[in-house]
N, C-alpha and C positions, 0 to 999 in steps of 0.2 A: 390420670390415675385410673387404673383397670377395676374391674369387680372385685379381684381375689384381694386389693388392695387393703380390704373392709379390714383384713382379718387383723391386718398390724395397725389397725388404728387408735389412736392414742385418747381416749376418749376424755378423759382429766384435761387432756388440755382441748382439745374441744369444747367443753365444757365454759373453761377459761378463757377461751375465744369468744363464744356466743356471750358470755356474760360481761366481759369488755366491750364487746360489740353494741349491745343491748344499752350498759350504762350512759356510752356516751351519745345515745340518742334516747336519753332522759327515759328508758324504760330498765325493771328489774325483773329477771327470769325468778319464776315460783318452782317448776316443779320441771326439769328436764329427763324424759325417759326415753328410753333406747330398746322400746319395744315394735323397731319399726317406724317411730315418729319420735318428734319432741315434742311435748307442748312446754311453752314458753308464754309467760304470761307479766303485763309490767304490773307494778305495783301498786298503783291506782284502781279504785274498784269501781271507777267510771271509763272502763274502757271501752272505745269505740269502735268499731268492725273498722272505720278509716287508718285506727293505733296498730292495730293486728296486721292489716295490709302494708304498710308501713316499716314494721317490724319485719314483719315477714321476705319483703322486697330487698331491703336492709342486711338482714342475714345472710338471704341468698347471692347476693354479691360477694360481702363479706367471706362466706364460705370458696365461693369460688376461687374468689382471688387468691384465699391462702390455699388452697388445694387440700382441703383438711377433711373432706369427705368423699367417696365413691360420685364416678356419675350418675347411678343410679340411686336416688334418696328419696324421699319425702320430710319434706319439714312441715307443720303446723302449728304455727303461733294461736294461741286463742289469750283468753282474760280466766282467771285464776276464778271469777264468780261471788258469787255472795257468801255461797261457801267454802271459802277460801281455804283450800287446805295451808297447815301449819307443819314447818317443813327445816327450817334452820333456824338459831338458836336466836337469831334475830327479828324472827317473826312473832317469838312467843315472846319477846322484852313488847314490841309492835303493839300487841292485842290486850295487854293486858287492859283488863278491865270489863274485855269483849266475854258474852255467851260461848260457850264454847262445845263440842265431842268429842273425846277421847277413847280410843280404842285400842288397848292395849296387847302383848303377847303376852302376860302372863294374869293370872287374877288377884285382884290387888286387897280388894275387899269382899269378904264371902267369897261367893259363885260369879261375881261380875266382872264382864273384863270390858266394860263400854260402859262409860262416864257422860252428864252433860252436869254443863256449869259455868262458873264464872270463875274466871282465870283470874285471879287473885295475884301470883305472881311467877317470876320466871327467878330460879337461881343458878348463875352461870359461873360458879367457883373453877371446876376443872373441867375436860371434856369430857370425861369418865361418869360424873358425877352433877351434871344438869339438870335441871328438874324442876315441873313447873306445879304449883300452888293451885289447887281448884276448889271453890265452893259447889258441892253438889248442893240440889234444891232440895234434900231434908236436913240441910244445915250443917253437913259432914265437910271436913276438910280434910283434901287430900293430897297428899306428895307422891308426885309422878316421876320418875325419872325419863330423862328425852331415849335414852336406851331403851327401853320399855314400853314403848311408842310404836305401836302398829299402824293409827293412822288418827291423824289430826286434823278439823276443821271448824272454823267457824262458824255457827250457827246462825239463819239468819231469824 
């Protein structure tokens, strides 16, 4: 596969490769970007720099054999951290109960558009319409919707 190859690359399913690829060696991808790298992170938040080389090693075969990227790339596996960002609808059922950041695009209450608290819950009725539960610490609850979600992590 040549350089110019990049440009028709079907990234969805790359995506969907890495994350098959990942599962069936007992690891879950967190946050995959295509800004130049991935980072890819399993779901365990004891991961070991041996799990990452592993993953990583993993992958790159993986990728190879399907021919699903340029031969010019960089991959980087790391661990998702303590503060783990919160990323798909499966994370925030995950966390519930955990401390939490939220930081949203638009402003929800008054002048503020960045939340800390306790993720109280997650409600996954439609996809349109998600939206998760926070105790802020002067005792306010709030409904967030996952649309409205600029960027999410756990607090350690």
């Amino acid at each position: 596969m040549g350089t110019g190859d990049a440009l028709f690359l079907d990234r969805k399913l790359v995506e969907l490769g890495i994350e098959e690829g990942l599962l069936e060696i007992g690891f879950e991808p967190v946050v995959i970007e295509w800004t130049g790298s991935m980072e890819i992170g399993p779901s365990d938040s004891s991961v070991t720099i041996d799990d990452c080389a592993r993953a990583s090693r993993y992958l790159e075969d993986w990728l190879e054999d399907k021919m699903m990227l340029p031969e010019t790339y960089v991959l980087e596996v790391s661990s998702p951290g303590v503060e783990r960002p919160l990323v798909r609808p499966k994370d925030w059922e995950r966390f519930v109960g955990e401390s939490v950041m939220v930081q949203t695009y638009t402003r929800n209450v008054g002048e503020r558009s960045r939340f800390e608290g306790q993720l109280l819950g997650f409600i996954n009725e439609l996809k349109d319409s998600q939206s998760a539960q926070i105790l802020l610490k002067d005792g306010t609850e709030l409904n967030v919707r996952l649309c409205d979600v600029k960027k999410a992590t756990l607090l350690y």
